[in-house]
C-alpha positions in Angstrom: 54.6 91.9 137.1 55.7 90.3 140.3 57.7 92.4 141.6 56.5 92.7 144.9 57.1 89.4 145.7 60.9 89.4 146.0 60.5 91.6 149.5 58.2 88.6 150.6 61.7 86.9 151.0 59.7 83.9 148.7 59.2 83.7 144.7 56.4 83.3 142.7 54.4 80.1 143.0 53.7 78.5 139.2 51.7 75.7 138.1 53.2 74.1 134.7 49.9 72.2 133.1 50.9 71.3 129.4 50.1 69.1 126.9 52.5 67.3 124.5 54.3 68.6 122.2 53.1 66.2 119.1 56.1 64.9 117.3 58.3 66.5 119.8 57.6 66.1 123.5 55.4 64.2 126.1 53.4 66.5 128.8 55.9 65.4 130.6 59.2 66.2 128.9 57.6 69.4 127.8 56.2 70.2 131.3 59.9 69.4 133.1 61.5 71.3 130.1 59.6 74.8 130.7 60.2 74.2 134.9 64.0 74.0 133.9 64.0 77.0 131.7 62.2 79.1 134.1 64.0 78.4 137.4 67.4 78.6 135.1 66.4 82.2 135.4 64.6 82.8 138.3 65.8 79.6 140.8 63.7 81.6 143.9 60.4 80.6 142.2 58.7 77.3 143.2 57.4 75.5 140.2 54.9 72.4 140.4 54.3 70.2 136.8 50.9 68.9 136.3 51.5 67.3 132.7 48.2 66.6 131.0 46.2 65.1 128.2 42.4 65.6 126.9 41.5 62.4 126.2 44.1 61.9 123.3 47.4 60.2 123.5 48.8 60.4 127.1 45.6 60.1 128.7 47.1 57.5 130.4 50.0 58.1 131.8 48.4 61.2 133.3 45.7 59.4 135.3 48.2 56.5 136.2 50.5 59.4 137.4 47.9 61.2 139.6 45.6 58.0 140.4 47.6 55.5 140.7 46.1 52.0 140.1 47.2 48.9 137.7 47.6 48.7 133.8 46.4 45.9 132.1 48.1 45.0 128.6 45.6 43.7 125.8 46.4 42.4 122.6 44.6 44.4 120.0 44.9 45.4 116.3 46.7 49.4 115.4 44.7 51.4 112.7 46.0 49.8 109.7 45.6 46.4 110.9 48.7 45.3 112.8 48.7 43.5 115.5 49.8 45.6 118.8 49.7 45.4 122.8 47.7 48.4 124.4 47.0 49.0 127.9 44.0 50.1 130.3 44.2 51.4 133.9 42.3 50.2 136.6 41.7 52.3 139.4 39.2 50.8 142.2 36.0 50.6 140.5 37.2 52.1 136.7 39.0 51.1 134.1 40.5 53.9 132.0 40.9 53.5 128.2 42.8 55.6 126.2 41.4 54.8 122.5 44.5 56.6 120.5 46.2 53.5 121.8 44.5 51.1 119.3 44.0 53.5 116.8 46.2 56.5 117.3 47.8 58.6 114.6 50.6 57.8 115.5 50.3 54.4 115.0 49.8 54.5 111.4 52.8 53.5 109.5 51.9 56.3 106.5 48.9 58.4 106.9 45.8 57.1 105.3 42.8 58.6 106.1 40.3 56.5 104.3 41.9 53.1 105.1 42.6 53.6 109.5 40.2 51.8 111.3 39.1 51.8 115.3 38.0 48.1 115.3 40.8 47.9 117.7 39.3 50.1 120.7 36.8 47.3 120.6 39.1 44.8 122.2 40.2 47.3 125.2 36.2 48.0 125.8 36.2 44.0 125.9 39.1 43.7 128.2 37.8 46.6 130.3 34.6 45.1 130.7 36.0 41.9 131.5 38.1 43.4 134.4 34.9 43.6 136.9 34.2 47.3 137.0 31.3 49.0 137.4 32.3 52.5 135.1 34.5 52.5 131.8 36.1 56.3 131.0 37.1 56.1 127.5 38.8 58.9 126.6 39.0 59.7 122.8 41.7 62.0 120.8 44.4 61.7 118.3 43.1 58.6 116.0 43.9 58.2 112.4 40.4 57.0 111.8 37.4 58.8 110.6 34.8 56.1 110.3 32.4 56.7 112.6 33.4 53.9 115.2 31.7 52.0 112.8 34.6 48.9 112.7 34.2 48.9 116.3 30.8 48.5 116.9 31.0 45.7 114.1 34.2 44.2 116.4 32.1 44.5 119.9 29.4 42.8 118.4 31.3 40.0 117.3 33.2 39.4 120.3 29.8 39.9 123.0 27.2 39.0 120.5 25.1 41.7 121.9 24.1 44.5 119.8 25.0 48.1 120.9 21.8 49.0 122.7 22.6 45.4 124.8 25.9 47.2 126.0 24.8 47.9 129.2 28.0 49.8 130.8 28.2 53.1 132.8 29.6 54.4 130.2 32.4 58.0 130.3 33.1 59.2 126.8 35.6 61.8 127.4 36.5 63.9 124.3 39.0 66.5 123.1 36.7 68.6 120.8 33.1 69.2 120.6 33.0 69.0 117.4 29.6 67.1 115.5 29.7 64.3 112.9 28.9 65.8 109.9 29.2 69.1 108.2 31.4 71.6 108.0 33.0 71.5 111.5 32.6 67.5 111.5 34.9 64.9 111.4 35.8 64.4 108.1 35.8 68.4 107.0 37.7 69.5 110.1 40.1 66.3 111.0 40.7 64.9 107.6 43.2 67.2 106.1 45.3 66.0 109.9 45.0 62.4 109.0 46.2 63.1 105.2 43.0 63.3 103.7 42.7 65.5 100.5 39.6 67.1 99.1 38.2 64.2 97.2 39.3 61.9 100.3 37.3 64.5 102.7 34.0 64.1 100.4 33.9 60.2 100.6 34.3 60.0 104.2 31.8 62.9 104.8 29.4 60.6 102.3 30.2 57.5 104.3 29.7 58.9 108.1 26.4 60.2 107.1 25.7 57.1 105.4 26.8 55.4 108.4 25.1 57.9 110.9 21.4 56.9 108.8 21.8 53.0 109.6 23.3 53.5 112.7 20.1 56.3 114.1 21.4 58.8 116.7 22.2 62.2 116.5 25.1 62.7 114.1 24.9 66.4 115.5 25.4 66.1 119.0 28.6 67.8 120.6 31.3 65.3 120.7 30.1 63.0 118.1 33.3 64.1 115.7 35.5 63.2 118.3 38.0 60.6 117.4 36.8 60.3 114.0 33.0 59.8 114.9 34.7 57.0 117.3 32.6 59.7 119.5 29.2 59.2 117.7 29.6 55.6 118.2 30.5 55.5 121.8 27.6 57.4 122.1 25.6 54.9 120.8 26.6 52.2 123.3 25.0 55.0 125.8 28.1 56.9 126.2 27.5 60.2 128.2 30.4 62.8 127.3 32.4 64.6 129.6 35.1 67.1 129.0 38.4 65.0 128.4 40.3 67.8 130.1 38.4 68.5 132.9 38.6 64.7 133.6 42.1 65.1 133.7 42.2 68.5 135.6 39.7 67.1 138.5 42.4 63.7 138.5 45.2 65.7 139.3 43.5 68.0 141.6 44.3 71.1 139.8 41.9 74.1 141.4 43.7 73.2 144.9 47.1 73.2 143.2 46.0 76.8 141.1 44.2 78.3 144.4 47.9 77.8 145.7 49.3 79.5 143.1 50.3 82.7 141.5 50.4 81.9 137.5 49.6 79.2 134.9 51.4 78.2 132.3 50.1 75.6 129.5 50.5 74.9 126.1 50.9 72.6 123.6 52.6 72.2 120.5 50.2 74.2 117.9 48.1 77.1 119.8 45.4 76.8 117.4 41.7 77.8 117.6 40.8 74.3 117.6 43.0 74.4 120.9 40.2 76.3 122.5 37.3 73.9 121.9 37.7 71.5 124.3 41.5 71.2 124.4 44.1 71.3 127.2 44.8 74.9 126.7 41.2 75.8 126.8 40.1 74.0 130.0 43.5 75.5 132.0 43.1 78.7 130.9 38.7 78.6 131.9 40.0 77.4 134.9 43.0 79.6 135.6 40.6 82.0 134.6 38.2 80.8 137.4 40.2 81.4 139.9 41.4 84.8 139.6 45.3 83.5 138.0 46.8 84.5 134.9 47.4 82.1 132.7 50.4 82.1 130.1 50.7 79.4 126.8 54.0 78.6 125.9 53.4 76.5 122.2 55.7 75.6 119.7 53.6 77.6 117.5 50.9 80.2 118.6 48.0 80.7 115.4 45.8 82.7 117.9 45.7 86.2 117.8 45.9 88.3 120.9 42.3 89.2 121.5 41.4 85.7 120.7 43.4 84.2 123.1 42.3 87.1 125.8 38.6 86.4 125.3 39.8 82.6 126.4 41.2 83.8 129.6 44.3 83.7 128.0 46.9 87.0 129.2 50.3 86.0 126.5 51.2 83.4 124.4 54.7 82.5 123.2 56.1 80.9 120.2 59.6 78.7 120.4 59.4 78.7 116.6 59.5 82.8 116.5 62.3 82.4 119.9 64.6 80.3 118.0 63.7 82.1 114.6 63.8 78.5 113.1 61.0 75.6 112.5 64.4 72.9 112.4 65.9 74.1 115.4 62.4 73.8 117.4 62.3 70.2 116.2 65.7 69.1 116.4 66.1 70.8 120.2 63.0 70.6 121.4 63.9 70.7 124.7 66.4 73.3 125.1 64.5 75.4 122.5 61.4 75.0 125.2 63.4 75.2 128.0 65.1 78.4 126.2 61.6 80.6 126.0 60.5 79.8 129.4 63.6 81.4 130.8 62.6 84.0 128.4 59.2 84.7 129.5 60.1 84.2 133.4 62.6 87.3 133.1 59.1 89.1 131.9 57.0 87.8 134.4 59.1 87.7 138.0 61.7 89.5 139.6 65.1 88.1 139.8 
């Protein structure tokens, strides 16, 4: 499809924007992985990584990578408990939390959706706070809790003796989904099953957010309060004003100069989902790929969006490494090669050699 550019006497400029590959790959790794595959095939082409996050795990590293700044550690308790060290970035008047960190699934030693707490975010709010600035991004994505925020309103409370509406912070709650509280695209109903919950396990949290949600007052309905395992709703209760976790991310790395530079997009992520496309990495590269005229290509480990769906998203193709290698073990256990692999793939569709 770019064919004409070879009598240029230059290749095809790409941006490389993905997310992690969960269980498999960093934004990073995965982003270097698909720039290796591609130039393995077409070398002429210049390829720039942008490696990003949405507010969930990596959230980060990708603003310490395009911002700069210091990281702070803070002692802090995991989701079930234990104690841990987590970090927050300070960049000139911000400090930048990333609340998987203290409650992250990944930090759960077996998954346990009714027992995972986010007291811990609490103590890197504390810390952040402490730290002299003047505006506190939080961003919010990949917990193992779904209690609301609940624990950590109760932990902030102890530690400041001030009650949430005494919380006076410029407050950035940057989330990965829009997705309410309650109901049937809440926390508990949507998130849940991720976190291990079963059917009966789903009905007791739903119970105990609304529960919570009536002492708390608020809006257990507003976009973004599901985030995080209502860690959103709460957040929002300290006066937290949401933002898009990826555009965050996308206006850090100065991604529209980097796109308007460029010929083609490629994202992606490890499931290509259609929760991908509500708030997502995926979703916010491809809107603004999309925006500026470029196509935009997801290479995922597996791709659960059908072609029209994924077209009305600004999405042109999506590719599967599962359905390249022809094997869910292979993906896993060579993640990198088997990345690398496709995107030499799809590069001798989409360039001349």
């Amino acid at each position: 499809m770019f064919a004409n550019y070879g009598r240029y006497g230059h290749g095809v400029r790409i941006v490389v924007a993905p997310d992690k590959f969960a269980g498999t790959l960093s934004a990073v790794e995965a982003a270097e992985a698909i720039k290796a595959g591609w130039n393995s095939y077409a070398p002429q082409d210049h390829v720039e990584v942008l490696p990003l996050a949405d507010g969930g795990p990596g959230f980060l590293a990708v603003l310490e990578r395009a911002l700069g700044g210091r990281l702070l550690d803070v002692q802090t308790t995991g989701p079930a408990g234990q104690p841990l060290v987590a970090q927050i970035l300070i960049h000139e008047e911000t400090a930048y939390i990333e609340s998987a960190q203290a409650c992250g699934l990944h930090l759960m030693p077996q998954l346990a959706a009714l027992e995972a707490s986010s007291e811990g975010v609490a103590d890197l709010l504390v810390a952040a706070a402490n730290a002299g600035v003047r505006h506190i991004v939080v961003g919010v994505g990949g917990t193992a809790c779904t209690d609301g925020g609940e624990p950590m309103l109760t932990r902030l409370q102890h530690l400041t003796g001030k009650a949430p509406s005494d919380f006076h912070l410029d407050l950035v709650v940057a989330t990965d989904v829009d997705n309410p509280l309650l109901g049937v695209h809440g926390a508990a109903a949507v998130f849940g099953p991720q976190k291990g919950a079963t059917d009966a396990d789903v009905a007791v949290l739903e119970q105990r957010l609304t529960q919570w949600s009536q002492r708390a007052g608020g809006d257990p309905m507003q976009v973004g309060a599901g985030a995080g395992g209502g860690l959103g709703f709460a957040l929002f209760r300290l006066g937290g004003r949401r933002v898009s976790g990826i555009d965050t991310c996308l206006d850090a790395i100065g991604f529209d100069d980097a796109v308007a530079n460029a010929d083609l997009v490629v994202t992606g992520e490890g499931s290509f989902d259609y929760q991908s496309l509500r708030g997502k990495v995926i979703s916010g590269v491809a809107a603004r790929a999309s925006a500026l005229g470029r196509p935009c290509l997801v290479l995922a480990g597996r791709c659960e969006v059908g072609r029209q769906g994924a077209s009305s998203y600004g999405i042109d193709e999506c590719w599967s490494v599962v359905e390249f290698t022809g094997s869910v073990e292979r993906a896993m256990n060579e993640p990198v090669a088997s990345l690398a692999g496709l995107a030499a793939s799809v590069a001798a569709v989409w360039t001349s050699p």
